[in-house]
N, C-alpha and C positions, 0 to 999 in steps of 0.2 A: 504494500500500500504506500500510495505518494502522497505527499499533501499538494492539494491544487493551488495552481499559481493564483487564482481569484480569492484564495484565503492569505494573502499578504496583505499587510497594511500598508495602504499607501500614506506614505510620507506626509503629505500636504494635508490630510484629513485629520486635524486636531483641532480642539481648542483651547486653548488658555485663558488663566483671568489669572490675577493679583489681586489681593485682598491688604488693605493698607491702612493700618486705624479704622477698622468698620467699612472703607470705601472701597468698593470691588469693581474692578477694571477688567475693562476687557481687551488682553494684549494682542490686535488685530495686527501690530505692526511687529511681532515677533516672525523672525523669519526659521530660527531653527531654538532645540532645545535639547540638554540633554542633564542629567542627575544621574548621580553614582553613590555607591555607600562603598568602604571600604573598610574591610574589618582590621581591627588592631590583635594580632598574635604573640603569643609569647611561644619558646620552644621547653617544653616540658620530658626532663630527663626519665627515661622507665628503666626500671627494675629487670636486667634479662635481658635487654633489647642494646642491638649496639647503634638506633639511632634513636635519637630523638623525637618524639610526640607531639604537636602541636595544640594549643588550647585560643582560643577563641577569647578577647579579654574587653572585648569593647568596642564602638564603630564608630566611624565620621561622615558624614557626607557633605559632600558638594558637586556643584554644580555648573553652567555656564547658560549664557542664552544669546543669540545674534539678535537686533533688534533693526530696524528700521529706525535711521538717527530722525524720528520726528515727538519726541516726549521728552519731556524732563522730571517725569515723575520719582524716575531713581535720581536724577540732580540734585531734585528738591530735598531728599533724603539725605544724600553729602552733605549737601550747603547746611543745611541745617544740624550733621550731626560737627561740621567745620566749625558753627557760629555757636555752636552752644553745648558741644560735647552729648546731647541727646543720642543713642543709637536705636534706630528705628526698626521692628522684626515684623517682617511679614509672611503671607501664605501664596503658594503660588499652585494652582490646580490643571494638572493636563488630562486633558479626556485624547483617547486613540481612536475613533469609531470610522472604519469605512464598510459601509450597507453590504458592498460586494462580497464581504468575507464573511464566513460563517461565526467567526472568534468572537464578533458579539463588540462590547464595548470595551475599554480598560481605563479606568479615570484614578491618578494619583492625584494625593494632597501633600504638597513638600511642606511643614510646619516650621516655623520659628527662621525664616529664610533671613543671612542678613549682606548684606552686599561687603563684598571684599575691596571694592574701589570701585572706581567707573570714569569714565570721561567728563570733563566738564565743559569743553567746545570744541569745534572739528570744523575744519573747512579740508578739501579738495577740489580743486580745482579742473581737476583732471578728471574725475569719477562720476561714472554714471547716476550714481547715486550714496549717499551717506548710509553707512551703519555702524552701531556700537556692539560693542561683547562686554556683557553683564555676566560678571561671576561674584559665585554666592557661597553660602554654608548653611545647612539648613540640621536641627537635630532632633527632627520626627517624622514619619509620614500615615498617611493612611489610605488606604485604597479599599474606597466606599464600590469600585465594580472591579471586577475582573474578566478579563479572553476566558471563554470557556474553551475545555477542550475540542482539537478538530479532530473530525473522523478519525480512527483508526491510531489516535495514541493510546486511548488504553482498551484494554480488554476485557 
């Protein structure tokens, strides 16, 4: 059994929102996205074994996002934590759904996001168009949907 090429997600078919102090955006000018966790290990010596065991001790995550340079909502966010030491946490939600595929929907909640930096103006003169890369840190999530299984993974 194969899995069908029309149960791929297409790329392009997501949505996103920002939740920021109660106010929830909807980031149309996101051009891409992507979130990672990365576990923290330590190596744990056993008894009889001549290598070492690895233990699981803790996680991080972060993130990045390309943006269309047309928002200053993350600016506002620097400037403000520049002018008054305030750091700002927010939520950022991506839903996966494309109709064509059987997997259904998959929608994460990134919690407690908080910007690592970001740009504060940009010209090119040269460029067909302006964009930014927003990276972040975020340390929760939840995943209110999930891809169900396709055909023929289990049995």
């Amino acid at each position: 059994m194969f899995m069908n090429g029309k149960d791929a997600i297409s790329g392009s078919l997501a949505d996103c929102y920002v939740t920021i102090e109660g106010n929830r955006y909807h980031m149309l000018q996101a051009i891409n996205l992507e979130a990672s966790v990365e576990k923290n290990k330590v190596e744990v010596p056993v008894l009889g074994k001549t290598g070492k065991a690895n233990k699981a001790t803790g996680w991080s995550g972060s993130g990045s996002m390309t943006l269309h340079y047309n928002t200053s909502i993350f600016r506002q966010l620097l400037y403000r934590y520049m002018k008054t030491g305030e750091d700002i946490y927010f939520d950022i939600q991506i839903s996966n759904s494309d109709v064509t595929s059987v997997a259904g929907t998959q929608t994460t909640i990134l919690k407690n996001c908080n910007l690592d930096g970001g740009i504060l103006a940009k010209f090119d003169a040269d460029a067909d168009y302006l964009d930014e890369e927003v990276s972040f840190t975020f340390d929760d999530i939840e995943i209110p949907e999930e891809f169900v299984n396709l055909p023929g993974m289990t049995e």
